[in-house]
VOGU-393895 format. One record per residue (C-alpha): residue number from 1; x, y, z; residue in three letters. Coordinates in Angstrom, 2 decimals. Each point is the difference from the previous one (the first is absolute). Layout:
REM VOGU-393895
NUM; X; Y; Z; ala
...
***
This chain:
REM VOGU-393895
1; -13.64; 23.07; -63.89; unk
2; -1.17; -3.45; -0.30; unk
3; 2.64; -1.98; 0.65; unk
4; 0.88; 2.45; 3.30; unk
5; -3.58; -0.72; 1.05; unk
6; 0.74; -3.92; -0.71; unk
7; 2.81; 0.58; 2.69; unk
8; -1.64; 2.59; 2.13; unk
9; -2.49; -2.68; 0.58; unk
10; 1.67; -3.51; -0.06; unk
11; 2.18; 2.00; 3.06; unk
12; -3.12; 1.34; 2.23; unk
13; -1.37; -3.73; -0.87; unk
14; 3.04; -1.90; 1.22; unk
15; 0.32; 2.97; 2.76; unk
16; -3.43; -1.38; 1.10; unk
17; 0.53; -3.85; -0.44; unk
18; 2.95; 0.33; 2.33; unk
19; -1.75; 1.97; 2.67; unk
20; -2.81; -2.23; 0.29; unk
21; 2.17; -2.90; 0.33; unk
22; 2.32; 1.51; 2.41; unk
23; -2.74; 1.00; 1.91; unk
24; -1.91; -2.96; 0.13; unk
25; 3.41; -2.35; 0.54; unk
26; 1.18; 2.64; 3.00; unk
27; -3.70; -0.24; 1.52; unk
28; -0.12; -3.63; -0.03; unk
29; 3.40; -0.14; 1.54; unk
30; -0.91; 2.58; 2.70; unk
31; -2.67; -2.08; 0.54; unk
32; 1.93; -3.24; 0.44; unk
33; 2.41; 1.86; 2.77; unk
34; -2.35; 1.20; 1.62; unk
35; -2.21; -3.02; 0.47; unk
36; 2.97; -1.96; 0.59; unk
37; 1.17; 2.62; 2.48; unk
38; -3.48; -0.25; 1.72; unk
39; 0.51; -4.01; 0.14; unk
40; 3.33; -0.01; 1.57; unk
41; -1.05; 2.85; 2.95; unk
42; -2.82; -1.96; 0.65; unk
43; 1.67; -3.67; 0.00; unk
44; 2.87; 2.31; 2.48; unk
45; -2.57; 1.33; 1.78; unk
46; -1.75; -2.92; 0.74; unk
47; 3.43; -1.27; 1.69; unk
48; 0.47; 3.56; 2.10; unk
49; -3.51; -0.75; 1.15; unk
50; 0.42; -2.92; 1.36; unk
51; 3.28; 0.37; 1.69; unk
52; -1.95; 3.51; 1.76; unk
53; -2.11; -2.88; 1.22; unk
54; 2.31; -2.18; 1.05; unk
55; 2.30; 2.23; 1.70; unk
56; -3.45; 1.93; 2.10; unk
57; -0.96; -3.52; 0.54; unk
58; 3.11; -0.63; 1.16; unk
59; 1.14; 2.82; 2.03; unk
60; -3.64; -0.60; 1.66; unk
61; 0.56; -3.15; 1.43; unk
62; 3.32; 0.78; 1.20; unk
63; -0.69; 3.10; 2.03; unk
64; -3.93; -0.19; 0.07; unk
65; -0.09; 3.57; -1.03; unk
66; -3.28; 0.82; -2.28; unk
67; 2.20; 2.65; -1.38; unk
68; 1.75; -2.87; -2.36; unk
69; -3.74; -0.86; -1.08; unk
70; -0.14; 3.30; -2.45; unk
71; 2.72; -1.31; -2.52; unk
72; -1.81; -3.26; 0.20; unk
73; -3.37; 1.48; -0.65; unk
74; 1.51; 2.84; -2.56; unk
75; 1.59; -3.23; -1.95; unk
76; -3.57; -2.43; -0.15; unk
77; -1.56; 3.44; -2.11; unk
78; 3.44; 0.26; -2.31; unk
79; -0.11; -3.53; -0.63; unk
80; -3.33; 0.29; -1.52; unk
81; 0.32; 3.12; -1.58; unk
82; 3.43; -1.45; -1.84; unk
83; -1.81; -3.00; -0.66; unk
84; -2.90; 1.89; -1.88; unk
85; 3.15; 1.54; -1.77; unk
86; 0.89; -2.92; -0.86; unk
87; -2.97; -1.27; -1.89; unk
88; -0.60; 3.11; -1.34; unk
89; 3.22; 0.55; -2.07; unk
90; 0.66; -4.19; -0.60; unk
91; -2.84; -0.34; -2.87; unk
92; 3.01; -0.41; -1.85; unk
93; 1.65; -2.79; 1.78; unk
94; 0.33; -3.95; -0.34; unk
95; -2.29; -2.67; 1.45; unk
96; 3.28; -0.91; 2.52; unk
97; 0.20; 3.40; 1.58; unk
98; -3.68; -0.15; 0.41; unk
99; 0.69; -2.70; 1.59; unk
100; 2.41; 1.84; 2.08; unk
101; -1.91; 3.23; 0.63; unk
102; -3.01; -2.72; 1.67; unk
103; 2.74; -2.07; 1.71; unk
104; 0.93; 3.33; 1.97; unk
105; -3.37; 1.29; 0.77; unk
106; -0.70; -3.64; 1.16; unk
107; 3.50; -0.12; 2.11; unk
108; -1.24; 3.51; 1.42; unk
109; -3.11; -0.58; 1.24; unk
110; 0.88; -3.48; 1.54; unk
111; 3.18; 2.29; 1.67; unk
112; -2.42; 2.92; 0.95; unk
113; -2.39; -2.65; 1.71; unk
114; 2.72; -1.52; 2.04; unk
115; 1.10; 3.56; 1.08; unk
116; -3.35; 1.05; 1.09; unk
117; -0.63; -3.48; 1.89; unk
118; 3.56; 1.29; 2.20; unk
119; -1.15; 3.17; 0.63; unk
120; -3.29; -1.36; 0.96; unk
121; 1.29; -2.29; 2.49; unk
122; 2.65; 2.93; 1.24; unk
123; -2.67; 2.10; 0.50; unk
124; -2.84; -2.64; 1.85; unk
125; 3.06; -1.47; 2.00; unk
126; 2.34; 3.16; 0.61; unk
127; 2.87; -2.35; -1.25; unk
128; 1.93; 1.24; -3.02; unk
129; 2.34; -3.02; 0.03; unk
130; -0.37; -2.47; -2.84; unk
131; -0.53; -3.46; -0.10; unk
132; 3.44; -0.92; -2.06; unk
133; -2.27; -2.41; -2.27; unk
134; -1.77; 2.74; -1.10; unk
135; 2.47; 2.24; -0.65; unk
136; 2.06; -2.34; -2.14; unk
137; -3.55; -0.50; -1.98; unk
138; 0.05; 3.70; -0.68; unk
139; 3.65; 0.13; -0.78; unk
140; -0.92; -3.07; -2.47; unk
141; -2.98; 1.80; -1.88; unk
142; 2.53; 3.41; 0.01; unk
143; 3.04; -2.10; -1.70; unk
144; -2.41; -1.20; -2.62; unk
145; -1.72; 3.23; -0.55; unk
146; 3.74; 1.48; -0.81; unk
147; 0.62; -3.20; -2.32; unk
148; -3.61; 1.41; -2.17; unk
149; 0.94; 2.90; 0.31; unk
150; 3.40; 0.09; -1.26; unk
151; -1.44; -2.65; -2.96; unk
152; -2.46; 2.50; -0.81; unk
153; 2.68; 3.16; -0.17; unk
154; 1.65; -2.51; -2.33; unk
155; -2.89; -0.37; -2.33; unk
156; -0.71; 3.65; 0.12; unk
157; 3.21; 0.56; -1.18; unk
158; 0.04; -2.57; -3.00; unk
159; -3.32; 1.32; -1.11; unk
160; 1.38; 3.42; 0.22; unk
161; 3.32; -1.01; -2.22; unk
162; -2.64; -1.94; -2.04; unk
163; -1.88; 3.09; -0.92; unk
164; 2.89; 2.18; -0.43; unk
165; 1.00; -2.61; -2.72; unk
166; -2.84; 0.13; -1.51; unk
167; -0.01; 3.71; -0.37; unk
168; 3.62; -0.09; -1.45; unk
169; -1.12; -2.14; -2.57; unk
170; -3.12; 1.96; -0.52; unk
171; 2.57; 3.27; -0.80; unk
172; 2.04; -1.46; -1.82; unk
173; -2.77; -1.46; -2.09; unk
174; -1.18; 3.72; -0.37; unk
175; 3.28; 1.53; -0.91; unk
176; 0.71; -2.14; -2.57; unk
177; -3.36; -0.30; -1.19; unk
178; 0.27; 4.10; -0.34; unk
179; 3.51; -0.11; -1.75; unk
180; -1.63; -2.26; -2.75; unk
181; -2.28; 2.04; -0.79; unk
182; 1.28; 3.21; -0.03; unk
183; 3.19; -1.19; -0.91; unk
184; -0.27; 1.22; -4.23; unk
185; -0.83; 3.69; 1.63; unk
186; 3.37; 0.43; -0.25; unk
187; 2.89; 0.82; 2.63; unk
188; -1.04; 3.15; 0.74; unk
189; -3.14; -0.55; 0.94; unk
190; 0.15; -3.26; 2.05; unk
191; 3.60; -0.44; 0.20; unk
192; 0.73; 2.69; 2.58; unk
193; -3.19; -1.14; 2.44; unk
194; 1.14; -3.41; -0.54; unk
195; 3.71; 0.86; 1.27; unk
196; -1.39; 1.99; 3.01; unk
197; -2.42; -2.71; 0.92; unk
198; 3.05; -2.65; -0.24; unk
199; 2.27; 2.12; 2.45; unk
200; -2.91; 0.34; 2.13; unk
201; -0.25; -3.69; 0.12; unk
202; 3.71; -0.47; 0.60; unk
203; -0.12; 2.66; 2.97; unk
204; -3.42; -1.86; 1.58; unk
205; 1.86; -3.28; -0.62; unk
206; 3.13; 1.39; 1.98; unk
207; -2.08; 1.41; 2.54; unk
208; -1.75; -3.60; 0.50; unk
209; 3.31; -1.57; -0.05; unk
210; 1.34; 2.49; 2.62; unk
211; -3.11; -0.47; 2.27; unk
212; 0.01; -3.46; -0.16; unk
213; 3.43; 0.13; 1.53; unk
214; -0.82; 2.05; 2.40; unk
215; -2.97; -2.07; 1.19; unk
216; 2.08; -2.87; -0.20; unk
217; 2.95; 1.68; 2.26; unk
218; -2.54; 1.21; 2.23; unk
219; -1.42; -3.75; 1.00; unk
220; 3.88; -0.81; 0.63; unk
221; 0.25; 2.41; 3.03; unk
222; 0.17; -0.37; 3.43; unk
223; -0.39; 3.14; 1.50; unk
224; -1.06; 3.76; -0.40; unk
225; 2.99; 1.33; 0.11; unk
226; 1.31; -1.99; -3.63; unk
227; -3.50; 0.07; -1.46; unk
228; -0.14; 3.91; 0.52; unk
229; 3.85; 0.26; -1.59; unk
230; -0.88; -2.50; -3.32; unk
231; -3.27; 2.84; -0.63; unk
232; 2.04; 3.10; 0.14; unk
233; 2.87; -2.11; -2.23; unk
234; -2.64; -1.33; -2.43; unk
235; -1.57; 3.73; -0.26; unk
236; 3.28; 1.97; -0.21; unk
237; 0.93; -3.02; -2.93; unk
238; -2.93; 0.30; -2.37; unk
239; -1.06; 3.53; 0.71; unk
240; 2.52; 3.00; -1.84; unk
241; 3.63; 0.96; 1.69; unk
242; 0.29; 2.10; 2.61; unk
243; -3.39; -1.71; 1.65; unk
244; 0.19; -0.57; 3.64; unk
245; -2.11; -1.98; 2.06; unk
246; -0.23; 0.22; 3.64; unk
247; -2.51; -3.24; 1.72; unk
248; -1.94; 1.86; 3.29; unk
249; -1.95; -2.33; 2.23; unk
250; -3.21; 1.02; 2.52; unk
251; 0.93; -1.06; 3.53; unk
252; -3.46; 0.40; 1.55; unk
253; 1.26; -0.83; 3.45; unk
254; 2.40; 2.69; 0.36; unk
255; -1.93; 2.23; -2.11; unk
256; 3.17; 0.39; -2.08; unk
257; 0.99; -0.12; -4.22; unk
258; 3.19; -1.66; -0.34; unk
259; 2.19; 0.19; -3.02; unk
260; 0.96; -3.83; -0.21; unk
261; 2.64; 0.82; -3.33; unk
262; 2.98; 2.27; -0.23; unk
263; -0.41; 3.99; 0.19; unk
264; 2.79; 1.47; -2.08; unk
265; -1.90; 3.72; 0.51; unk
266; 0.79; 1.64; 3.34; unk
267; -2.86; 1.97; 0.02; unk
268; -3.00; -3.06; -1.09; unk
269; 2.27; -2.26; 2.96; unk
270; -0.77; 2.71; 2.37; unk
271; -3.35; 0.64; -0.67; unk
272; -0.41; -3.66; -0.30; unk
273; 1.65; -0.37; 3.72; unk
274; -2.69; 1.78; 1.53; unk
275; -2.88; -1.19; -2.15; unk
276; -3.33; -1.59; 0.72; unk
277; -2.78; -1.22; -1.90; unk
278; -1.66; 3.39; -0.36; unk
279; 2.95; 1.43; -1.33; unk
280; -0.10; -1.85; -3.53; unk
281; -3.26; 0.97; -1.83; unk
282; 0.00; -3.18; -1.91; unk
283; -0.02; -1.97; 3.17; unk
284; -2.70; 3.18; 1.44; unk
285; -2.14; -0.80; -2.65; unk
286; 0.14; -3.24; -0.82; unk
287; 0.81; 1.00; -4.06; unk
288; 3.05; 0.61; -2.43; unk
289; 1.46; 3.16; 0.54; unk
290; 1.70; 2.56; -2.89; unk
291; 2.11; 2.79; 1.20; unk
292; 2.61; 2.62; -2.35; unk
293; 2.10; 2.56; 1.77; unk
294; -1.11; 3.31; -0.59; unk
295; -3.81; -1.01; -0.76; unk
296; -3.40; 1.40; 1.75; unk
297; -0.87; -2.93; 1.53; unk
298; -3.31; 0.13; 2.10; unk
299; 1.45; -1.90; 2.83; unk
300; 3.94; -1.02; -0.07; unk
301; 1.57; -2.63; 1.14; unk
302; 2.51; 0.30; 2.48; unk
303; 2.45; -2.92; -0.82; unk
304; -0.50; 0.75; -3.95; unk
305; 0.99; 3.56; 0.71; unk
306; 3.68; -1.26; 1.57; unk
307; 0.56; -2.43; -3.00; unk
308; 2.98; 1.41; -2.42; unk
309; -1.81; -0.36; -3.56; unk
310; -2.57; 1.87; -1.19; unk
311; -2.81; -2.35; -0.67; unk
312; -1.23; -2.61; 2.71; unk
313; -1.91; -2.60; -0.42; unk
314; -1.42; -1.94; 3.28; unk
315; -2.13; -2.76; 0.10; unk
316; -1.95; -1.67; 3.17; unk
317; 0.48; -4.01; 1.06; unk
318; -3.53; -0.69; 0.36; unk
319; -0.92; -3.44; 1.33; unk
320; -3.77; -0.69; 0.67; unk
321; -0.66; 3.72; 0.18; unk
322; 2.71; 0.21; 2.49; unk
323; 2.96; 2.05; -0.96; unk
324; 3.43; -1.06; 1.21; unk
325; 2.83; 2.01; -1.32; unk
326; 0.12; 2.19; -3.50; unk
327; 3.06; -0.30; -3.02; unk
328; 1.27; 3.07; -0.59; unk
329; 1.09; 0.64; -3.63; unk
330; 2.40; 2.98; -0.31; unk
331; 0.77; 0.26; -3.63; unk
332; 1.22; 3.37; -2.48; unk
333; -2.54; -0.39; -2.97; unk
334; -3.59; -1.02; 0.18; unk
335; -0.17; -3.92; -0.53; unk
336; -2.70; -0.30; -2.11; unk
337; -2.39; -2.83; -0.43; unk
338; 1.92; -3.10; 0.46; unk
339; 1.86; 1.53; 3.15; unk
340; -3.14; 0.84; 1.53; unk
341; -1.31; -3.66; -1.11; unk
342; 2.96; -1.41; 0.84; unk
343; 0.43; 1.87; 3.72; unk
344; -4.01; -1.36; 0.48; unk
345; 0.70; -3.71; -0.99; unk
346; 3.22; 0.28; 2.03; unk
347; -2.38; 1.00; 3.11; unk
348; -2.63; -2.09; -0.89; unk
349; 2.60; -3.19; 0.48; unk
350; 1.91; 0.94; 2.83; unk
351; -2.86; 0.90; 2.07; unk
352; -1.59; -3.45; 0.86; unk
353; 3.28; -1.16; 0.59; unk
354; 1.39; 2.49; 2.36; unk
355; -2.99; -0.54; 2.23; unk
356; 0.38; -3.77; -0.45; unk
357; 3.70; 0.56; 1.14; unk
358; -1.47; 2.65; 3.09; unk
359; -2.43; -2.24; 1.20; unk
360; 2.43; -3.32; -0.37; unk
361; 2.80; 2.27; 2.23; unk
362; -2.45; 0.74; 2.84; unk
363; -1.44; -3.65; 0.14; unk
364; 3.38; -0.83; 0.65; unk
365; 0.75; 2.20; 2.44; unk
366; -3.15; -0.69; 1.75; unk
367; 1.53; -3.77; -0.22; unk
368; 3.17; 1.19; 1.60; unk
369; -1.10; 2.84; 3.05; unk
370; -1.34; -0.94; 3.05; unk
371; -3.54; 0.91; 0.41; unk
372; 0.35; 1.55; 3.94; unk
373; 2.84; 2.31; -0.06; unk
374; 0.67; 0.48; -3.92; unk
375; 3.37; -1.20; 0.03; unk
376; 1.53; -2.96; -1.93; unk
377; -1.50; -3.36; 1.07; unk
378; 2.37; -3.14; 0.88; unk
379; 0.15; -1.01; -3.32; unk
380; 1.10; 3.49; -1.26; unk
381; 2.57; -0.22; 2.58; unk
382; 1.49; -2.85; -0.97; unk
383; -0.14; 0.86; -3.39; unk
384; 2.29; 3.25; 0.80; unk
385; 2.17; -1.20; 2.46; unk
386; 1.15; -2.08; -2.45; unk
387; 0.55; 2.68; -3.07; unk
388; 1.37; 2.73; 2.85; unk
389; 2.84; -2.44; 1.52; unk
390; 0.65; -1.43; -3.90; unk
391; 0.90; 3.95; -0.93; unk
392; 1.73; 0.67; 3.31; unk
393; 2.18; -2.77; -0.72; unk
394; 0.56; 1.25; -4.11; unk
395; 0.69; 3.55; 1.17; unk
396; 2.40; -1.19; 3.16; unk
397; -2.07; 2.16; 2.44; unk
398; -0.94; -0.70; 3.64; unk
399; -3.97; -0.27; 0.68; unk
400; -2.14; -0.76; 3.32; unk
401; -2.81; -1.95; 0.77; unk
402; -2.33; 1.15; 3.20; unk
403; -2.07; -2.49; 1.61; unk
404; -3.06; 1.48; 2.00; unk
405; -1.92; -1.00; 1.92; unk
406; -3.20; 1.68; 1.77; unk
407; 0.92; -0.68; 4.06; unk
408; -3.08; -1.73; 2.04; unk
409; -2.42; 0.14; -3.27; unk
410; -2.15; -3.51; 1.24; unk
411; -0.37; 1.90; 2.85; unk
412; -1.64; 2.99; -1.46; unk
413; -2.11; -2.18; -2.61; unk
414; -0.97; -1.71; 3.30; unk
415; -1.11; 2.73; 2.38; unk
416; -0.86; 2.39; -3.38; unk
417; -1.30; -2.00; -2.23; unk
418; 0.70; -0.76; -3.37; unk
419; -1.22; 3.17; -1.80; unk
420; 2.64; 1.88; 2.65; unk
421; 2.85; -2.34; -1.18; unk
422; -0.60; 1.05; -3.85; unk
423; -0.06; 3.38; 1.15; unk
424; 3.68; -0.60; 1.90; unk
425; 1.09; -1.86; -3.32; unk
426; -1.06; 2.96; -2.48; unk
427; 1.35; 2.43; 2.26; unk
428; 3.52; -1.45; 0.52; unk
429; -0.09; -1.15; -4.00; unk
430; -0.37; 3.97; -0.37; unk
431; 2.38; 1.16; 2.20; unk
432; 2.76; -2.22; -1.53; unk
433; -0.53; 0.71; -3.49; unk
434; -0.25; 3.73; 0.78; unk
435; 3.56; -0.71; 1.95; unk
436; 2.06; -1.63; -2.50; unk
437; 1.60; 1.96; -3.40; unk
438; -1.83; 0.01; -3.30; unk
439; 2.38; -3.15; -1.22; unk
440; 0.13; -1.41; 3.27; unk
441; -3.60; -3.53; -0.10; unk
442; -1.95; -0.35; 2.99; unk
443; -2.29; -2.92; 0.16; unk
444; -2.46; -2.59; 2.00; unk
445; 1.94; -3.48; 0.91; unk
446; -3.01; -0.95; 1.00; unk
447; -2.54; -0.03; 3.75; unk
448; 2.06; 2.88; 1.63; unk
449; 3.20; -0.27; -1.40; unk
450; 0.97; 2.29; -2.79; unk
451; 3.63; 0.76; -1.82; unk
452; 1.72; 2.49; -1.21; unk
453; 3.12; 0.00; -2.75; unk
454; 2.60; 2.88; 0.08; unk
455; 2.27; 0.17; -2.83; unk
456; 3.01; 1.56; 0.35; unk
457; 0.29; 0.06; 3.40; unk
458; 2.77; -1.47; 2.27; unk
459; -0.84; -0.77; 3.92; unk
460; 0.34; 3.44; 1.28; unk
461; -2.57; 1.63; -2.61; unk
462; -2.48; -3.30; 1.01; unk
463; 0.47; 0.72; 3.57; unk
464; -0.96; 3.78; -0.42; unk
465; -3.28; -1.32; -2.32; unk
466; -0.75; -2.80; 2.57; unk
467; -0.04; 2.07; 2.39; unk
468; -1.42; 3.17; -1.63; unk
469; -3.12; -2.53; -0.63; unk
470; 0.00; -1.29; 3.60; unk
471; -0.85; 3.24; 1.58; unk
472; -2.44; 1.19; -2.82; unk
473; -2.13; -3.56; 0.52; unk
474; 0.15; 0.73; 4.28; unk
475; -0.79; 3.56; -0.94; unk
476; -3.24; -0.54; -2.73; unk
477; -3.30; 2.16; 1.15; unk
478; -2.20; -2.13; 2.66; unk
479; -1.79; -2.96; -1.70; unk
480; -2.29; -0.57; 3.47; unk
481; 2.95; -2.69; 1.17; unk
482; 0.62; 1.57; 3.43; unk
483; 3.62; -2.10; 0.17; unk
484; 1.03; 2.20; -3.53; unk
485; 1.26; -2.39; -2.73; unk
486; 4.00; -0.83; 0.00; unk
487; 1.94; -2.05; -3.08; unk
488; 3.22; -2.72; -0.03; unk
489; 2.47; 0.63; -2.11; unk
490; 2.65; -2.73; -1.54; unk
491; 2.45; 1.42; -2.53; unk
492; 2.46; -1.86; -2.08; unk
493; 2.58; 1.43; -2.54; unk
494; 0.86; -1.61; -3.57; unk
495; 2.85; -0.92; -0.18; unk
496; 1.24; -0.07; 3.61; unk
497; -3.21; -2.59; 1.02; unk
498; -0.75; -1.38; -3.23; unk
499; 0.31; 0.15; -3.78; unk
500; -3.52; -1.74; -0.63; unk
501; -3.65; 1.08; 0.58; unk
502; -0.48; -3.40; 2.19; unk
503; 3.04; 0.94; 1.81; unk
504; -1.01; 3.53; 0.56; unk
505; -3.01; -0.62; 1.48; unk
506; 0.74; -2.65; 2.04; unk
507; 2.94; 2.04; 1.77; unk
508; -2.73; 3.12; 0.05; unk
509; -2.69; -2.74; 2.05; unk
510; 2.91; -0.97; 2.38; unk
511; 0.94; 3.76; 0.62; unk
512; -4.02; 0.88; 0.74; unk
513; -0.26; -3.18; 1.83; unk
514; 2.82; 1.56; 2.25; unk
515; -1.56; 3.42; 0.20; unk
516; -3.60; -2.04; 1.62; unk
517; 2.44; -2.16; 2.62; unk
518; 1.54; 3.38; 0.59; unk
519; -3.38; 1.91; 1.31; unk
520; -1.44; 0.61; -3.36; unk
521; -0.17; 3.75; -1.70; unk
522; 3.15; -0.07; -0.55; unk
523; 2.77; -0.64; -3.12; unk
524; 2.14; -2.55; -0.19; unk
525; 2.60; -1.09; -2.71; unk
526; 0.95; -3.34; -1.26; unk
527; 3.72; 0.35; 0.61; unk
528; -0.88; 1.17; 4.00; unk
529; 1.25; -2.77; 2.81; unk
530; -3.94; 0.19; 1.31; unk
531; -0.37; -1.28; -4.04; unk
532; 2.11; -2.47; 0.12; unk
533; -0.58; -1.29; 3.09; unk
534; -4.43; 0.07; 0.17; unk
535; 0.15; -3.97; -1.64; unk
536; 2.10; -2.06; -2.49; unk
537; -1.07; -1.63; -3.09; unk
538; -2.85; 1.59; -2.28; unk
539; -3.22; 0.06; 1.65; unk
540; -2.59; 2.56; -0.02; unk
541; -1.15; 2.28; 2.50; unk
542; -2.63; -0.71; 1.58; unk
543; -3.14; 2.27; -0.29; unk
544; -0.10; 2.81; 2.25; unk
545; -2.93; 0.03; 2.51; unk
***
């Protein structure tokens, strides 16, 4: 009995050994992702804060609208709050990003000062517009902030990779201190845990190894789209076969839940179709969802219900306590620990970057849309002139370019005013973008001249648009203009007038510069003798008055 005692005991002594070091090892390490998680949120949220500021400070003294003052005022209380964040969770950092975290505060307040000072003045003078010196001092203090800021992400991340180091090293220390010394127990006492504790290992280490791709692949993309395809292939790769992924994404402005990856079950694509962000209760309530056919769930979901496995698995993209999509998970056996882990890690990553990639896509096309009437600005136009005529001429198809112009519109800014003539410009922006086929681009030239690109259509289909948009523009709802509102048109056909954008529009100016000399609200194309005849050489038309 003695020696099975011996055992019994070396066994619930080793059991206990283990436990308290596994414990105190996974504790620590919790601890260290979490603080480090804390750091980078805050350093990120520092940034978000001050580009709410800058973009309410901005959108203030463009339009003079106190409405752009919330964002502004909303970001001064997240950059302190962040900032406290900071401090709170850094105890563990260098003396340099110390250094950094002060540098940031100091850059913020100096920013926040300036800010205030032009909002003062807008509001004691009633003029929003900005001296440019001070503007480009702003801009100045903004680039350097991003500079600290993007050093300090940089030492939060090397203390982070510092720490996980160290609590390698501290396991491995452990492991083989614990194989030494119950190594003479004999095979089957330690043998067996040591085995399972080295696969373990192997699996976390292939896990690591698979995430750190995935992070890596992530930074690499450009777009939604791919950076929504690489997490359903990274999932569906490291999670059991027969696992299928499917990427939804919140659109809060259409109220809508968009499946952004492939749908290969009829049923989840047509519930998907007509989904919106009530519909998925991960996205409803902001937490991981768990759904298996036949169960008695409380409340079911109505996308998880469609999916063609029996087990779902759906997990929100939260970002700042915003959610913006979900991961749905459809898989045939429960995934156990390291799926779930996995599946949460996966999230955990994409998240920050999605939104990163959401919020980079709509600066840019705030860049490229014209403020008044929502349609591509000149630089946007010149931009897709140029890839429209380059695949016209690759696919050997005809395309036409409208030039328009709003008849008389110095006249109504004159007698109107100003505000009137934006009103005109919105309206007829509206009128010819509701006009024109989905793949057909409508957009502002510039003053009161706007174009419009047609592919695939020869003169006779441009003619019918042209003129289709004509009447609908001396037709629009009264805008208080007791004269009504009329438009110029100017077409020109690729390849008949032209095989280059330059080209194109030039031969589209003459043809609208024939329609004015012919009595205005009218269309005119290039290859017409009134065309042809209106002036030689390539100058402009002149502004219509």
């Amino acid at each position: 009995m003695f020696p099975a005692f011996r055992r019994t005991l070396l066994v619930a002594l080793g059991v206990a050994i283990v436990a308290a070091a596994v414990y105190g090892v996974g504790e620590r390490q919790r601890r260290s992702v979490d603080r480090s998680f804390q750091q980078s949120e805050g350093v990120h949220g520092m940034l978000t804060a001050m580009l709410d500021q800058e973009t309410g400070l901005r959108g203030y003294l463009q339009t003079g609208d106190d409405t752009f003052l919330e964002p502004y005022a909303s970001g001064k209380t997240l950059f302190g709050t962040e900032l406290r964040r900071v401090r709170r969770n850094g105890t563990e950092l260098d003396a340099a990003a110390h250094a950094y975290i002060d540098r940031l505060e100091r850059l913020g307040g100096v920013w926040t000062d300036e800010a205030d000072q032009a909002i003062y003045k807008a509001h004691l003078t009633g003029k929003t517009k900005t001296p440019l010196a001070e503007a480009l001092r702003r801009k100045a203090i903004m680039d350097e902030f991003r500079g600290a800021n993007a050093n300090l992400t940089r030492s939060v991340e090397a203390a982070r990779r510092a720490e996980l180091r160290s609590d390698q090293r501290l396991s491995v220390a452990l492991v083989v201190a614990l194989a030494f010394v119950f190594g003479l127990g004999g095979w089957f006492f330690i043998g067996r845990p040591a085995e399972i504790e080295r696969r373990l290992r192997r699996q976390e280490h292939t896990r690591r190894d698979l995430q750190s791709e995935f992070a890596r692949t992530m930074q690499a993309m450009d777009g939604e789209r791919d950076a929504h395809l690489i997490v359903k292939r990274h999932l569906e790769r490291a999670l059991p076969d027969e696992t299928r992924v499917v990427v939804l994404q919140r659109n809060n402005s259409a109220d809508r839940l968009e499946a952004t990856t492939p749908i290969r079950h009829q049923p989840l694509a047509e519930a998907v179709r007509d989904a919106t962000p009530a519909t998925c209760l991960a996205v409803r309530l902001g937490a991981q969802h768990r759904e298996t056919v036949g169960g008695d769930a409380l409340l079911e979901c109505e996308l998880c219900g469609k999916a063609p496995t029996d087990l779902t698995t759906c997990t929100p993209l939260v970002v700042s306590g915003e959610v913006i999509g979900s991961v749905l998970v459809e898989h045939e056996e429960p995934l156990g620990r390291s799926g779930e882990r996995l599946i949460d890690d996966t999230v955990s990553q994409a998240a920050p970057v999605l939104a990163n990639m959401r919020n980079l896509a709509i600066a840019e096309s705030r860049a490229s849309t014209d403020a008044l009437t929502g349609l591509a600005n000149r630089r946007s136009v010149q931009d897709t002139v140029r890839r429209m005529v380059a695949h016209a001429a690759r696919a050997a198809s005809p395309m036409a370019v409208l030039a328009i112009d709003i008849d008389h519109f110095k006249r109504i800014n004159d007698r109107y005013g100003h505000d009137k003539g934006d009103d005109v410009l919105a309206a007829v922006g509206q009128t010819l973008s509701g006009g024109v086929r989905a793949s057909d681009f409508v957009g502002r030239q510039g003053g009161e001249e706007f174009v419009a690109l047609l592919p695939d259509t020869d003169l006779s289909g441009a003619l019918v648009v042209a003129e289709n948009l004509r009447a609908a523009i001396a037709n629009m709802e009264p805008l208080g203009i007791s004269e009504g509102v009329t438009a110029s048109f100017g077409v020109a056909i690729m390849p008949e007038d032209g095989n280059d954008p330059a080209t194109l529009l030039r031969m589209a100016d003459r043809a609208l510069y024939a329609a004015k000399a012919g009595g205005r609200n009218r269309v005119e194309t290039a290859a017409s003798e009134a065309a042809q005849g209106v002036f030689t050489g390539d100058d402009a038309a002149p502004s219509d008055a």
